[in-house]
C-alpha positions in Angstrom: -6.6 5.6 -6.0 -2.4 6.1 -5.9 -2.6 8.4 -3.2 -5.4 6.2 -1.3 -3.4 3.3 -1.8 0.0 4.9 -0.9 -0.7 6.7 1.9 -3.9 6.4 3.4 -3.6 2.9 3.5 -0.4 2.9 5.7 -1.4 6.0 7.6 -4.4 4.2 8.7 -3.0 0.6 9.4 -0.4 2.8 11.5 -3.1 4.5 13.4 -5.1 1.2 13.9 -2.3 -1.2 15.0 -0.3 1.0 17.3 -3.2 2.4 19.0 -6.5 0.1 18.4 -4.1 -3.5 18.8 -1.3 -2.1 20.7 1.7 -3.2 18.3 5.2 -1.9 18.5 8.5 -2.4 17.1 8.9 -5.1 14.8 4.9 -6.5 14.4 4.1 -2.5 13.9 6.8 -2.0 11.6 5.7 -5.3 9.5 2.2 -4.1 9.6 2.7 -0.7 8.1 5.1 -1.7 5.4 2.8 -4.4 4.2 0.3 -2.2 4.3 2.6 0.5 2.1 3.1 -2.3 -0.9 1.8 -1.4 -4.1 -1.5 -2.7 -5.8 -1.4 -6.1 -6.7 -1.8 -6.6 -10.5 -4.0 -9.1 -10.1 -6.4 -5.8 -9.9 -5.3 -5.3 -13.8 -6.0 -9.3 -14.3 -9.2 -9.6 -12.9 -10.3 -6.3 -15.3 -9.0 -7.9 -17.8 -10.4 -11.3 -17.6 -13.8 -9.4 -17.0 -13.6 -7.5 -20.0 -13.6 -4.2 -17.6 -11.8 -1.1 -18.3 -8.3 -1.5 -17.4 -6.8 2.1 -17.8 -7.6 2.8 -14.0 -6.1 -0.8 -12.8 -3.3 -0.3 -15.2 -2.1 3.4 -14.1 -2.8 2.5 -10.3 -0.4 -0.8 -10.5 2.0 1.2 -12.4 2.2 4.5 -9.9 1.7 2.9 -6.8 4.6 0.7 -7.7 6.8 3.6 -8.4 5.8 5.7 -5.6 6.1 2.6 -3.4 9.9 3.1 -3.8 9.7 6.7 -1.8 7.0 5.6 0.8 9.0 2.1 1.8 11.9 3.9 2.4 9.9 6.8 4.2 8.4 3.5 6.1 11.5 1.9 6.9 13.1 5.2 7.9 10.3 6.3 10.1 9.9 2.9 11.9 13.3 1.3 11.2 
């Protein structure tokens, strides 16, 4: 899920807005770094309020925001 969600996710938004909508500079760059933000934690809400296991919501909010610190600035450098 952390590596899904870290770099998949703005590897592919990439690859679809630069070449499937034709976005550069700025809109691309937006695009891509939104797409590189970490899980929301309303993922570990919503299991929670469910009574649903929340070790997998918990430990993907809690990587993906830590790695989200190396993979914005690879983002911003990259694109900046």
């Amino acid at each position: 899920m952390v590596g899904l969600k870290t770099v998949v996710h703005p590897l592919l938004a990439y690859l679809l807005a630069r070449y499937a909508f034709t976005l550069s500079g700025h809109a691309l760059f937006a695009v891509v770094l939104c797409a590189g933000l970490p899980t929301a934690q309303n993922a570990f809400i919503f299991a929670s309020e469910y009574r649903l296991p929340t070790d997998l919501p918990r430990d993907t909010v809690l990587l993906t925001t830590l790695l989200s610190m190396v993979t914005l600035t690879l983002i911003a450098y990259a694109l900046g």
